[in-house]
C-alpha positions, 0 to 999 in steps of 0.5 A: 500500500502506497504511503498516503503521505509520499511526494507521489500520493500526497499531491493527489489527495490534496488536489482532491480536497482542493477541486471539491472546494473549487466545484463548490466555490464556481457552481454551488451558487447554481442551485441560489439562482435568486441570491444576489451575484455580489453576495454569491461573489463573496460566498464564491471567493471565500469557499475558493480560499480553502481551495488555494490552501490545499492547492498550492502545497498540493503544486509544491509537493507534487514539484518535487516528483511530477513535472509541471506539465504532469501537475496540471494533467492530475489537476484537469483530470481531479477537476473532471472527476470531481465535477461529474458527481457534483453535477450529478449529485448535487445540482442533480444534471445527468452526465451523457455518453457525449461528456463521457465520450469527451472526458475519456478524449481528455483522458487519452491525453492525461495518459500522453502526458504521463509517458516518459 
C-alpha cells in the first residue's frame, strides 16, 4: 500500500480536497439562482480560499516528483472527476455518453502526458 503521505500520493489527495472546494466555490451558487451575484461573489471567493490552501502545497509537493506539465494533467483530470458527481449529485444534471465520450478524449491525453 502506497504511503498516503509520499511526494507521489500526497499531491493527489490534496488536489482532491482542493477541486471539491473549487466545484463548490464556481457552481454551488447554481442551485441560489435568486441570491444576489455580489453576495454569491463573496460566498464564491471565500469557499475558493480553502481551495488555494490545499492547492498550492498540493503544486509544491507534487514539484518535487511530477513535472509541471504532469501537475496540471492530475489537476484537469481531479477537476473532471470531481465535477461529474457534483453535477450529478448535487445540482442533480445527468452526465451523457457525449461528456463521457469527451472526458475519456481528455483522458487519452492525461495518459500522453504521463509517458516518459
Amino acid at each position: 500500500m502506497p504511503n498516503l503521505l509520499s511526494p507521489h500520493v500526497l499531491p493527489i489527495l490534496l488536489l482532491i480536497g482542493s477541486n471539491l472546494f473549487m466545484t463548490f466555490a464556481w457552481y454551488g451558487h447554481l442551485k441560489f439562482k435568486h441570491s444576489a451575484l455580489g453576495l454569491v461573489i463573496l460566498v464564491s471567493w471565500g469557499i475558493a480560499f480553502f481551495e488555494y490552501v490545499l492547492q498550492v502545497p498540493a503544486n509544491r509537493i507534487g514539484h518535487t516528483v511530477y513535472s509541471a506539465a504532469q501537475l496540471k494533467t492530475l489537476q484537469e483530470v481531479i477537476t473532471l472527476s470531481v465535477f461529474v458527481g457534483f453535477s450529478v449529485w448535487y445540482l442533480g444534471e445527468p452526465i451523457r455518453w457525449n461528456h463521457l465520450a469527451g472526458f475519456a478524449l481528455i483522458a487519452t491525453g492525461a495518459w500522453l502526458v504521463f509517458l516518459d
